[in-house]
Each structure stands twice: as C-alpha cells, then as structure tokens.
DOGUVEX-630231 format. One record per residue (C-alpha): x negated, y negated, z negated; residue number from 1. Coordinates in steps of 0.05 Angstrom, whole numbers, always signed. Example, Ala and Ser with C-alpha at 12.3 -4.5 7.8 and 13.67 -1.06 7.14 Angstrom:
<pts>
[[-246; +90; -156]; 1]
[[-273; +21; -143]; 2]
</pts>
This chain:
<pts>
[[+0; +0; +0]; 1]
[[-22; -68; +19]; 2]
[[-11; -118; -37]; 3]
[[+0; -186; -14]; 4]
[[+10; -196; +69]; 5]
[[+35; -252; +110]; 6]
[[+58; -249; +170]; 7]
[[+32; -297; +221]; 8]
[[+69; -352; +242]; 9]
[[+70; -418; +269]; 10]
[[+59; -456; +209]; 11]
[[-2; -403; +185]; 12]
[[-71; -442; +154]; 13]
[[-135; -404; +139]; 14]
[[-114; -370; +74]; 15]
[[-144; -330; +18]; 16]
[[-188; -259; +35]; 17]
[[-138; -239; -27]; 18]
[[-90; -237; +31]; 19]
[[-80; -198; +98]; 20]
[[-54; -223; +156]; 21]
[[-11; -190; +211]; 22]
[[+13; -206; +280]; 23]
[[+67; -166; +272]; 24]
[[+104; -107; +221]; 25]
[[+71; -42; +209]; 26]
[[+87; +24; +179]; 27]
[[+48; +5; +117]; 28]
[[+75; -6; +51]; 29]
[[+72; -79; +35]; 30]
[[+76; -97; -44]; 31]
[[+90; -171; -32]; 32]
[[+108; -199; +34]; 33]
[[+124; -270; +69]; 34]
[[+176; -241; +110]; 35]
[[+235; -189; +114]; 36]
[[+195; -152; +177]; 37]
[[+152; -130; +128]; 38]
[[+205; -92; +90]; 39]
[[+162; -107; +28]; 40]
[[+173; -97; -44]; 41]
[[+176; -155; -63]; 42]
[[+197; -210; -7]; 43]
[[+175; -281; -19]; 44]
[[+217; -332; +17]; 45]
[[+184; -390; -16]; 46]
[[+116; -376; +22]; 47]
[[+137; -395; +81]; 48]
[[+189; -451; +53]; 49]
[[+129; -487; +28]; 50]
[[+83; -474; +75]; 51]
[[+124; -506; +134]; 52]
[[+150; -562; +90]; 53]
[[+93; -582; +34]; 54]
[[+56; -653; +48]; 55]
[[-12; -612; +9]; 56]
[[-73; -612; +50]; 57]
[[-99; -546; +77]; 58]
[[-138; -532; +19]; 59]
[[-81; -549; -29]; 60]
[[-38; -506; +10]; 61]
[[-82; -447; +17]; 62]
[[-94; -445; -56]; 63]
[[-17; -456; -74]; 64]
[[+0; -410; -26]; 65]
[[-45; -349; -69]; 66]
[[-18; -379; -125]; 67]
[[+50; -367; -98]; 68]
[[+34; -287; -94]; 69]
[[+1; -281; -152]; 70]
[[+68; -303; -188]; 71]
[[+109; -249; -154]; 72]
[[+63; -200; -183]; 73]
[[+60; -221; -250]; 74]
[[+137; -224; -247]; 75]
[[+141; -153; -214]; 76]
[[+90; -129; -275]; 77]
[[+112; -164; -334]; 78]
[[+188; -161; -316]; 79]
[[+235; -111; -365]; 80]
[[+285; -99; -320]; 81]
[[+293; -27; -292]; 82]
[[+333; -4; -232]; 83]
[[+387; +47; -255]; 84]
[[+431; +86; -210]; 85]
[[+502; +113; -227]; 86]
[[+544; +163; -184]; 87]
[[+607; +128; -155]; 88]
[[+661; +164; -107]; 89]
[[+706; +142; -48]; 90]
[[+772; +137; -80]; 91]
[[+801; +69; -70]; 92]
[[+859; +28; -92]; 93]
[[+880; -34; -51]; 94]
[[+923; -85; -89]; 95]
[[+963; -131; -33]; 96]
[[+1027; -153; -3]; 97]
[[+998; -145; +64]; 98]
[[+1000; -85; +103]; 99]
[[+917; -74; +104]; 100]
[[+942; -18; +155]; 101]
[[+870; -37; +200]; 102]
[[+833; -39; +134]; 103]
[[+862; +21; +109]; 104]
[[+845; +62; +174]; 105]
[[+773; +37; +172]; 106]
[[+765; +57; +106]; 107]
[[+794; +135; +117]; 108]
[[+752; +132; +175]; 109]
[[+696; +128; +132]; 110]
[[+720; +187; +88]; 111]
[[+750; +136; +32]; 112]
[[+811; +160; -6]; 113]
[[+860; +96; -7]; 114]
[[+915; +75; -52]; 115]
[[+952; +13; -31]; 116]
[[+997; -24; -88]; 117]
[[+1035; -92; -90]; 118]
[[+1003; -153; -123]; 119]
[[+1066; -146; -168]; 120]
[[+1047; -69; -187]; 121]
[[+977; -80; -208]; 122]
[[+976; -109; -281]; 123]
[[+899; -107; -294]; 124]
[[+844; -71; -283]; 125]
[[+796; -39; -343]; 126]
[[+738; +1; -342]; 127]
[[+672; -6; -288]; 128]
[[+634; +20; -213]; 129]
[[+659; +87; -200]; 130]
[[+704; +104; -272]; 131]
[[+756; +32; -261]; 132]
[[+824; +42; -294]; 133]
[[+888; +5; -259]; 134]
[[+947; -10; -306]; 135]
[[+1008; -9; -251]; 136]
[[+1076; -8; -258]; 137]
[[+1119; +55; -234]; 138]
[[+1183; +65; -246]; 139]
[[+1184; -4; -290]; 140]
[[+1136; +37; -336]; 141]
[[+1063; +18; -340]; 142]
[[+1013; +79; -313]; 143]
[[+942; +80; -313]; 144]
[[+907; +102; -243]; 145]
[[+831; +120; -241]; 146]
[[+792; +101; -172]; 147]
[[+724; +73; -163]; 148]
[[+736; +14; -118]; 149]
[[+781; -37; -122]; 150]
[[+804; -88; -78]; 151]
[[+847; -154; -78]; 152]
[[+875; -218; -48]; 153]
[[+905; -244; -111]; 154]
[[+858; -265; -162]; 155]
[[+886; -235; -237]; 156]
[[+857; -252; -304]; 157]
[[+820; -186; -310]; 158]
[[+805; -171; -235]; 159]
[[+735; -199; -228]; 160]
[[+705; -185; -292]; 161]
[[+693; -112; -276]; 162]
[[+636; -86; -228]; 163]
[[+664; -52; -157]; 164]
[[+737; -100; -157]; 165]
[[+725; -142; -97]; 166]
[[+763; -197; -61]; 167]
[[+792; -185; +3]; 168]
[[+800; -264; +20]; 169]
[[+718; -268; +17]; 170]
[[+693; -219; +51]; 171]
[[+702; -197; +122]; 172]
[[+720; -123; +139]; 173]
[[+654; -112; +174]; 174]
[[+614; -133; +102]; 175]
[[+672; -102; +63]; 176]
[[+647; -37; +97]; 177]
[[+583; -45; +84]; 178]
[[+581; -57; +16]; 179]
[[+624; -1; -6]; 180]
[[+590; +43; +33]; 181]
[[+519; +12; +3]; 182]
[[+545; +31; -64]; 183]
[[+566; +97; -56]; 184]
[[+550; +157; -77]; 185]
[[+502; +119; -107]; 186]
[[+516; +47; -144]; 187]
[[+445; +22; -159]; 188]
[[+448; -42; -218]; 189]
[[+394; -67; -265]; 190]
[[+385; -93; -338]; 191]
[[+380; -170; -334]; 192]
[[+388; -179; -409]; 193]
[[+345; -155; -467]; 194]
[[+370; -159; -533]; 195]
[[+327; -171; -612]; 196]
[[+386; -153; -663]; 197]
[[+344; -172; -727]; 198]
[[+352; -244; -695]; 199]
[[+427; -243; -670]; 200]
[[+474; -284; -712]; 201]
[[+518; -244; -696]; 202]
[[+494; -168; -723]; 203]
[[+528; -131; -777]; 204]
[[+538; -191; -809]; 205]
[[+589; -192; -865]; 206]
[[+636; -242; -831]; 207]
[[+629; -276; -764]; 208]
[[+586; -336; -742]; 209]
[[+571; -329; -675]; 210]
[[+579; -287; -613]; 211]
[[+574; -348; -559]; 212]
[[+542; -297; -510]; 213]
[[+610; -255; -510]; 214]
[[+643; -315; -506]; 215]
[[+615; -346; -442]; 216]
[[+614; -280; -405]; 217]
[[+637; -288; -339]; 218]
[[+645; -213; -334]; 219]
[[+658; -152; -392]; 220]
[[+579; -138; -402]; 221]
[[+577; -167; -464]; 222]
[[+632; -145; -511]; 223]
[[+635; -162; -592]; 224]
[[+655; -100; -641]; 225]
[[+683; -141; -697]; 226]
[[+696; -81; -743]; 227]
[[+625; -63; -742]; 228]
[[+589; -131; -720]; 229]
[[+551; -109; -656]; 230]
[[+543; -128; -587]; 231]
[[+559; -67; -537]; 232]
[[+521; -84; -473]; 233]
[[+554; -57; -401]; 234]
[[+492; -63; -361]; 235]
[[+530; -40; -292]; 236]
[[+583; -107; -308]; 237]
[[+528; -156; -313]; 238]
[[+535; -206; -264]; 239]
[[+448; -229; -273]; 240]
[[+489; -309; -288]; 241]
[[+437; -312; -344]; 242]
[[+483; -350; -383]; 243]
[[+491; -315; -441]; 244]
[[+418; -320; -452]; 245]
[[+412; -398; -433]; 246]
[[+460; -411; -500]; 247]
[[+439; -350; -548]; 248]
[[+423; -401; -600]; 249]
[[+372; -346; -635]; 250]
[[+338; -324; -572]; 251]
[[+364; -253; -599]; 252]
[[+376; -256; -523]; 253]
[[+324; -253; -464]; 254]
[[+321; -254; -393]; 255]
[[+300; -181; -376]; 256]
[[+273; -199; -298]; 257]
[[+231; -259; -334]; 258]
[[+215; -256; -407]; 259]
[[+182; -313; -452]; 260]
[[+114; -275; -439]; 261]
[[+127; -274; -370]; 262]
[[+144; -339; -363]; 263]
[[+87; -378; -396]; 264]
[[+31; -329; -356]; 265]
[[+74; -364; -299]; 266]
[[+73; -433; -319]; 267]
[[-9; -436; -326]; 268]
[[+4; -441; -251]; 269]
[[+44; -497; -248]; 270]
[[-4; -539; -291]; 271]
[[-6; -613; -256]; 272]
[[+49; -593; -199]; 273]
[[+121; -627; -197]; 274]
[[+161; -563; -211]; 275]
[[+215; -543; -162]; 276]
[[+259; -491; -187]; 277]
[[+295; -446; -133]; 278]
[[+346; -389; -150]; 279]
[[+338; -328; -105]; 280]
[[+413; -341; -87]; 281]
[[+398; -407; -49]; 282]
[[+381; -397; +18]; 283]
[[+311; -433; +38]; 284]
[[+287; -394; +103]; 285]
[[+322; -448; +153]; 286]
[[+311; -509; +107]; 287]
[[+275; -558; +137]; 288]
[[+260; -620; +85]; 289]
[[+201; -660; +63]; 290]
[[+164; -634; -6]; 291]
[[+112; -691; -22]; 292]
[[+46; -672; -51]; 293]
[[+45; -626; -110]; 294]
[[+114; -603; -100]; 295]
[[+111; -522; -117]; 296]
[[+172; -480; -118]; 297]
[[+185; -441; -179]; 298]
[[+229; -381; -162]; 299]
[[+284; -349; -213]; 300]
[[+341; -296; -217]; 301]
[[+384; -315; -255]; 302]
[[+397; -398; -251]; 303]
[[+431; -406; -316]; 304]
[[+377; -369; -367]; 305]
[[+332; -433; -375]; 306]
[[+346; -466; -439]; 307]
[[+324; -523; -472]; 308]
[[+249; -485; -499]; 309]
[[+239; -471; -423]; 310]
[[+250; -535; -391]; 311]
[[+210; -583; -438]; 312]
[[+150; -529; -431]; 313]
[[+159; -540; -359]; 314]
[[+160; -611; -356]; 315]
[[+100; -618; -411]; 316]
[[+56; -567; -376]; 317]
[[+69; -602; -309]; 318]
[[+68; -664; -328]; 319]
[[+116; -688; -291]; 320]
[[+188; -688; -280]; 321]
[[+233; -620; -255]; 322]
[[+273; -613; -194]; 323]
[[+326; -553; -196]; 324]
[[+360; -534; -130]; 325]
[[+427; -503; -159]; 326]
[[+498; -499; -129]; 327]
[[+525; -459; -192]; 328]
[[+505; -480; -256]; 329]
[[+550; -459; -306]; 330]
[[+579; -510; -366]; 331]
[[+524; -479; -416]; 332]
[[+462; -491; -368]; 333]
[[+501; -560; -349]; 334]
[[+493; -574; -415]; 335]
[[+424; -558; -437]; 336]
[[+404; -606; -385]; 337]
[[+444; -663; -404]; 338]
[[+403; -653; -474]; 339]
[[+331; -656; -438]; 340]
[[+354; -712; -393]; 341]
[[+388; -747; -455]; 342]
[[+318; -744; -506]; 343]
[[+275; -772; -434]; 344]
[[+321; -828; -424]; 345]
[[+304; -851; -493]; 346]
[[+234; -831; -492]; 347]
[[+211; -854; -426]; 348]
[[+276; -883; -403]; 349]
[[+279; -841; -340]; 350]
[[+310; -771; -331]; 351]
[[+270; -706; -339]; 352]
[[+307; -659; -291]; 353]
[[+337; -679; -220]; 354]
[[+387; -634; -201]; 355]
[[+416; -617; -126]; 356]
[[+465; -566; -94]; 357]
[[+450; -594; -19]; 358]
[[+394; -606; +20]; 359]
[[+409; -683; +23]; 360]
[[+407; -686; -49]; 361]
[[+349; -644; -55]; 362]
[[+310; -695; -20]; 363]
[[+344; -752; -57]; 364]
[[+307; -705; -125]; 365]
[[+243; -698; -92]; 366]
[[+230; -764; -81]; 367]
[[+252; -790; -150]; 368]
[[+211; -726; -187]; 369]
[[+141; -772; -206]; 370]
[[+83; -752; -252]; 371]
[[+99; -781; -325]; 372]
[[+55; -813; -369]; 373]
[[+34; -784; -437]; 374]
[[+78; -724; -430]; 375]
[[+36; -663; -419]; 376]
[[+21; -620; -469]; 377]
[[-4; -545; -460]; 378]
[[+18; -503; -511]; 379]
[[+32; -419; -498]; 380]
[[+55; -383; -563]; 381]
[[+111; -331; -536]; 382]
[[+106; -297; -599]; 383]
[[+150; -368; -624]; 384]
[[+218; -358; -634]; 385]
[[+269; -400; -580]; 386]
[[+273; -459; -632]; 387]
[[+206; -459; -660]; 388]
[[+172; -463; -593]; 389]
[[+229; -527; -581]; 390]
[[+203; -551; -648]; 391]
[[+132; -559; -638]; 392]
[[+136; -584; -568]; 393]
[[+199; -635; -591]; 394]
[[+155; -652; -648]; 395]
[[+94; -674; -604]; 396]
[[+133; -711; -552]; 397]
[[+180; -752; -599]; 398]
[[+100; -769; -636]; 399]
[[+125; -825; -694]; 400]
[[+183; -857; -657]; 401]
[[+251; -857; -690]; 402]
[[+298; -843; -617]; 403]
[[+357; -830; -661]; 404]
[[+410; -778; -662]; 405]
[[+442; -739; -604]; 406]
[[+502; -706; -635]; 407]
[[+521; -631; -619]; 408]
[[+565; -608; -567]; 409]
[[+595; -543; -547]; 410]
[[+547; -493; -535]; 411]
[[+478; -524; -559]; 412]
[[+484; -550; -628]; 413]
[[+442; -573; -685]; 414]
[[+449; -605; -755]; 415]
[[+431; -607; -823]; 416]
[[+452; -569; -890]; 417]
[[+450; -603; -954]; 418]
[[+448; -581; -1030]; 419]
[[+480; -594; -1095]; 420]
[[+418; -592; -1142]; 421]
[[+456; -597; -1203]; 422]
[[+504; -532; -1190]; 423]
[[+453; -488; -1139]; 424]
[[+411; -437; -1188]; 425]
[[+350; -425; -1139]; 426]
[[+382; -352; -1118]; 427]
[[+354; -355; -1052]; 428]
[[+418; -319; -1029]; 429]
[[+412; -368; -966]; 430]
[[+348; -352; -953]; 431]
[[+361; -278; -946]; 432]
[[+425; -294; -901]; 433]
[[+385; -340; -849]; 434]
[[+341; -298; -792]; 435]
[[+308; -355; -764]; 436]
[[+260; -377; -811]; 437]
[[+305; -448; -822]; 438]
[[+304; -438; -900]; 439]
[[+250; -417; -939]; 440]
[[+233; -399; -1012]; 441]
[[+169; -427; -1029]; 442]
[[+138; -399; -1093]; 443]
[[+84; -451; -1094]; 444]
[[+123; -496; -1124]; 445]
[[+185; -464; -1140]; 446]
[[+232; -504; -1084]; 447]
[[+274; -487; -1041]; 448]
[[+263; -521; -967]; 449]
[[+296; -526; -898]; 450]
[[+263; -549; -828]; 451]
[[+338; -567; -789]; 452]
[[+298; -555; -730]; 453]
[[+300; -488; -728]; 454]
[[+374; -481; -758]; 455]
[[+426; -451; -710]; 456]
[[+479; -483; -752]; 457]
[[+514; -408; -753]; 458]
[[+540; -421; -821]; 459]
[[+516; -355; -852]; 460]
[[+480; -394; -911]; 461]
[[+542; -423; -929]; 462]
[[+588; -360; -928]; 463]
[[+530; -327; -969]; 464]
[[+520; -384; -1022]; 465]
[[+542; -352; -1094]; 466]
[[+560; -428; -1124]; 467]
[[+623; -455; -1099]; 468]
[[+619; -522; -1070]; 469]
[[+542; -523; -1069]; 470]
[[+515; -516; -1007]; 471]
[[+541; -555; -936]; 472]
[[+543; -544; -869]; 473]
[[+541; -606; -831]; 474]
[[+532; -597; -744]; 475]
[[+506; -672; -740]; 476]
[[+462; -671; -673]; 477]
[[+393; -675; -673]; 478]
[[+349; -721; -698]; 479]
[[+294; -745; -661]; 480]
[[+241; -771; -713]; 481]
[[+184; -724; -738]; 482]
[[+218; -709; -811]; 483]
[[+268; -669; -777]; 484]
[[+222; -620; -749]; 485]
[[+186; -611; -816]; 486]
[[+202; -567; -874]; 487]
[[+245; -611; -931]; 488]
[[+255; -601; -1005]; 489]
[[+325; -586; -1020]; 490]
[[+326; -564; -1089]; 491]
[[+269; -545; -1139]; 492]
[[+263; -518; -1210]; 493]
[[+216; -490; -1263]; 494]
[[+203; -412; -1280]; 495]
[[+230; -395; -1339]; 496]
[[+185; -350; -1396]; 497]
[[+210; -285; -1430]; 498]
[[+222; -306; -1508]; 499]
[[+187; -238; -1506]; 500]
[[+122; -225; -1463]; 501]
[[+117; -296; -1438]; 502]
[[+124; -274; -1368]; 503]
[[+154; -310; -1321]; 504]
[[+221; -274; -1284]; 505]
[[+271; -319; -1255]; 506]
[[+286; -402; -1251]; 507]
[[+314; -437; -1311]; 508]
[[+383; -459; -1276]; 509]
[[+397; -383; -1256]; 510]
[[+376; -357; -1338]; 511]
[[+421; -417; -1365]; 512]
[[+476; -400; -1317]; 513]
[[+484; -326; -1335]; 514]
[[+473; -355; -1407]; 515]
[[+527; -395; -1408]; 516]
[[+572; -348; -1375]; 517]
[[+554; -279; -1425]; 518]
[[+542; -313; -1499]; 519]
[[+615; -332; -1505]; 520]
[[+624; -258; -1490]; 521]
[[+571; -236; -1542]; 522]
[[+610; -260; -1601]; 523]
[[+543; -281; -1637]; 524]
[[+510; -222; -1630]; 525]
[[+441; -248; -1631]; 526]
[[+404; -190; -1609]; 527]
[[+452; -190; -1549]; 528]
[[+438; -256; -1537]; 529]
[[+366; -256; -1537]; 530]
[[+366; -210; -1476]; 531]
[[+395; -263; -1444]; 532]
[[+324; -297; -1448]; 533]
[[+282; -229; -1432]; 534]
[[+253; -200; -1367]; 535]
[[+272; -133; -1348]; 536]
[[+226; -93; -1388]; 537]
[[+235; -126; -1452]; 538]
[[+310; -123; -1453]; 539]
[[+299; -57; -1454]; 540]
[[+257; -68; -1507]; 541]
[[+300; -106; -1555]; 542]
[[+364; -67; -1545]; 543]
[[+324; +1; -1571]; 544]
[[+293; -34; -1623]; 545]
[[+363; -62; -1642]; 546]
[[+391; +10; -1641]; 547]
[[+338; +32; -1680]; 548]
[[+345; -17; -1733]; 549]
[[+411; +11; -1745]; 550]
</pts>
C-alpha cells in the first residue's frame, strides 16, 4: 500500500518525496489519496481545494499540502471509531397515500418483500436497521409489524429518529435503490461517540441533574434509564451530528472519529495559519474562491462536536481568527459560538469565529478572518478535563481585565454556588457529590473552596447538602475577571481535639452539631456525653470503662 499519493493535475507544484505522484489510477492500494480515482482509504478533498485556490507561494503550499496528509493520518491512527456491521433483510414497509405501484415493482424486482400502508395506518415507528417495529392500525386496533426498511412521504414525530426509515419526498427512486441495496445484507455504521461515566452528571446519580445529551438527540442513540441513571447508547441510530458531545457540560462525552488527543496532535499544525474549518458534508471539489495567505482547511465529521475548549484552543494556537464553513449548525453549536464571539467582542472588540453556509459568504469570512494581536497561546494538556482546559486558556486571555458577566443560556451555562458559614458543618458531602473537581476539601487549612470555573452548575451539591438552607445554586453567567477562574474560600473551620487522646477527628461545627442534637437525648448522663467529644477509638474506650465501673 502506498501511503499518501496525489494524483496529477493541473494545479500540481513540486511536492514533498513523502509523496507519490501519478498520472493516472492504479491497482495499488492507496492509504490517503487527493482524488476518488484513487479509491483510497482515506480520500482528501481539501488537497486539491487548497491547492487550486490558496494565495501561499509554492513553498508554502508544498509544505501545507504534506501537512494536509499528515493530518489524515493522525486522524485515521488516533481516531476511536470502529466500523461495525449488522445483518439487515429485504422486507419493506411503505407508508403513503400514493400508489408507489413503480416503486413497489422496482423494489420486488430487486427481491425486496414490500408492505404498503396509509399515512393514516402507520402510528410510529420503534426499534432500528434491519429489527424496526411499525405500530399500525388494523381493524381500528393498533398492531405492531416488524420489517427492516421503512419508507415515507409524511414526516411523523417518530419517523426519522430511527436508522433505515427514509423519506420518499428526498430521494429519487434511482438513489432510493441504491441505498437500500448498499445496506443490505449488510448495514455497515460506526461509533462516533465515546463515553467517561465517572464524569457524567448524569450516572447513577441519586436524583437527576442532567442528561442534555438525550435531550438534544436528533435521533434515539442516546436514551436516559431514569430508574437506574444510565445512558444506553444505540450506536446504529447515531446520526455522527456531534451535538450531544458539543454541549456535554462534563466532557463525559467525546467525539469518537476525533478525540481531545487527537485533536491537539492536529492543531500543532495549524500553529500561525487562519483556521478554516470544513465538515466532510460540504461539498468543496467544484468550489472555486479565493483563500488569502495562511488560510488552511481544517477538516471534521461531525460539525456540531466543537465546543467552547476547542474553539479558543484553535483561535490561541493560530493566532488568529476562525472561519467555519457550515450549512447545519445545530442550536447547541449555534450557541457555543455566540459565547466565543461574545468574550472577543469585549476583549478585542472584533468577533473570533466567521461563520458561512455559501460560498459568497465564505469569501465575505475569509476576508474578515485577520491575525490578532496578543492572542496566541500554545498550551496541549488533553489529559485536562473539557472545563479545565477552558479555564486555563480563559484565564490567560482575559490576563487582569474585568470584561464583566455573560449570563447563561440554554445549553452552555455557568455560575456560582454560595455558603452559609454559620449553618454548613464542613461535611464535605458536596465535595463527594461533584465529579469535576469544582469543590474541593483542602486539609491545609481546614476550608472548604470552589473554582466556578470548572462548575457545570448540575446542582448535585445542592441536592447532596445535609443542612437545609445552606448551600445555593445560583446559574449567574460567567465572569470574566481572573478570581473566577481561581479556587475561593467558602467556608473554613478549626479541628476539633479528643477530650481523650488529643487527636484531632472531625471540625468543631460538625462535633457541636451532633452535640447539640444527642445531649438533650442523654438525660445528663455524663459518660454519654463525653463521647460526644471522643474519636472513634476512645469512645470505645470510655463506654467499657463506664460499664466496667458498674
């Protein structure tokens, strides 16, 4: 196998010995190739794209232009997504008012079994590829029908949110045929999403604070078990949106086909470029369109996985500001860009991402993406967790500027907690309930502290609290000045001695607390009550004695 070959064309420059060049397509295997001829692995439309349309000189370009393969492999070996295959049969149900009678032919033709219901029969659809479930009517009673493939030209609630239910009105019958046909016997799918549980606000926790992923689903691949807190995954429904990851507020969620790792290997390539980001969806073979100097496509999946720790790594390790070709983002994504563009405006009073879903606007972004002043900053630590990494990189760019607040919205939220000192005991009972690292027990100095930086605001703290009314949730925004991203003192107290052994075993408040709660109950017993004041070992100690004495 040859790993990285171009095929000649017009627009071809002396290039790297890394690569081989070819006049035309041969039977070799290709790993990573500039053109479809090449029935490659791995085809790289971006090559070519940037080679025909980049301003670079011929050195720039031939070095970009290895750069541009050495990404694809480094995706290709880094990615954790695996191809998985599933066997899917021919039986078909057809849910129209039309007669389909052509369709229907075509499809027997092609040894399909077909089923052909009213729009009014067909109630919903459950189930996935190859094992789908239709709830119909017969009979004015509700039946369920199995088939592997079903097809529509009325749009229901449940219709689209399963793998193999197509629509009839957006597809013609020559690619209708093809793509059943591609997909069985065999349905080949992929795992876009990995998944951390130890950092999912959402996991076997004892009530619920989260589950946005579920929640902005476009399909049924991510499904929440609220009797037993988990997330059940359906692989073969997922959709590869990337949206569920973009808004996972942990980063319990990552993007399978590009990882953290992954991605920062990639972005040491993209030091001192204008970033152009390019989902694999948007077509960029025919395009023809100016990219200025330093202009280097950056090609993704997924277009809605990038979140906020993402894009300010891109735009601090580049330097400059980010250009994302996009027809589709989704509200989340939408979102998480309005943040970054809302912290540059008050930063550097410009935006930090230009966005465009045509090739007029595109141009419009490339020729308002510039080279910013004071903004890069190389940092690679993808052992960070998703609002850590934001943290430090925040942290740097906001330097000792107050910008003020920018207050939480739907999907991306931040804010503060605060304590009652006077009623909390020190029982660290919030520290235990938050995964993230947001509050801390610091035996130093015997405090309690919070960095609201790294809080997801899921609440879990103050469903776990033990004192009533003592410590506060408040989703406030972020604030961008540098005590924000450090950790605060929220409540402190002394150890307190055993009366005994002089050792210390537990904070003052939490002994007087229990105190005041069991001497009442103690009727005076003093010996009782002294245990009250022991550690462990020497209440054991003084009730024996105390039995022995009698």
């Amino acid at each position: 196998m040859k790993d990285f070959v171009f095929l000649e064309n017009e627009d071809l420059i002396p290039l790297s010995d890394d690569i081989n060049i070819v006049q035309k397509a041969c039977n070799e295997e290709v790993f990573i190739g500039n053109s479809k001829l090449l029935n490659p692995e791995v085809y790289a439309p971006e090559i070519n794209f940037y080679l025909k349309n980049s301003q670079d000189d011929v050195l720039k370009k031939a070095k970009t232009i290895e750069s541009l393969y050495k990404i694809r492999s480094k995706v290709y070996d880094l990615g954790l997504d695996l191809e998985y295959t599933k066997e899917v049969g021919k039986n078909v149900i057809i849910a129209s008012n039309e007669d389909q009678n052509e369709l229907i032919e075509s499809l027997k033709k092609q040894e399909y079994k077909v089923l052909k219901l009213s729009n009014e029969q067909c109630l919903g659809v459950l189930g996935c590829v190859g094992e789908l479930c239709v709830i119909a009517l017969k009979d004015n009673e509700q039946v369920e029908i199995d088939c592997d493939f079903f097809l529509y030209d009325v749009k229901k609630e449940s219709f689209d949110q399963q793998s193999g239910c197509y629509d009839l009105t957006t597809l013609s019958q020559e690619e209708l045929m093809k793509l059943l046909n591609s997909n069985s016997p065999k349905y080949k799918f992929r795992n876009y999403i990995s998944y951390d549980d130890s950092i999912c606000q959402y996991h076997e926790r004892r009530s619920i604070h989260c589950g946005k992923c579920a929640e902005i689903c476009p399909s049924v691949a991510i499904l929440k078990d609220d009797e037993q807190r988990k997330l059940e995954f359906s692989h073969v429904d997922c959709l590869n949106c990337g949206d569920c990851v973009g808004i996972c507020p942990s980063g319990a969620l990552d993007y399978a086909p590009m990882p953290r790792n992954s991605f920062y290997e990639i972005l040491k390539f993209y030091e001192d470029k204008i970033i152009l980001i390019i989902p694999e969806k948007m077509s960029i073979e025919n395009l023809n369109i100016t990219l200025k100097e330093d202009v280097m496509p950056f090609m993704i999946k997924g277009e809605n996985y990038l979140d906020q720790a993402h894009f300010l790594a891109m735009l601090q390790t580049s330097g400059a500001s980010v250009i994302f070709y996009s027809d589709g983002l989704s509200q989340g994504a939408l979102e998480v860009i309005a943040l970054m563009n809302e912290i540059f405006q008050r930063k550097f009073k410009q935006n930090a991402i230009f966005l465009a879903k045509d090739e007029k606007e595109l141009l419009e972004a490339i020729n308002q993406a510039h080279f910013i002043e004071n903004l890069k900053f190389i940092s690679y630590n993808p052992a960070l967790l998703k609002r850590e990494d934001f943290a430090i990189r925040l942290r740097e760019l906001i330097k000792e500027e107050n910008l003020g607040n920018i207050p939480s919205k739907e999907w991306i939220r931040y804010g503060k907690i605060t304590i009652n000192t006077d009623t909390c005991t020190l029982c660290l009972s919030c520290v235990g309930a938050c995964n993230v690292g947001a509050l801390v027990a610091d035996t130093k100095d015997n405090s309690l502290k919070f960095n609201a930086s790294l809080c997801t605001t899921c609440g879990y703290c103050e469903a776990s609290c033990a004192e009533k009314d003592t410590l506060m949730l408040q989703r406030s925004g972020i604030d961008l000045e540098k005590e924000y991203f450090s950790f605060m003192v929220l409540a402190q107290d002394e150890l307190f001695a055993c009366v005994e052994c002089g050792k210390e075993f537990a904070t003052k408040k939490a002994i007087e607390k229990i105190a005041s709660i069991m001497k009442p109950r103690f009727m005076g017993d003093e010996t009782k009550i002294k245990t009250l004041y022991c550690c462990a070992e020497c209440k054991a100690k003084v009730m024996i004695q105390s039995m022995n004495v009698l």
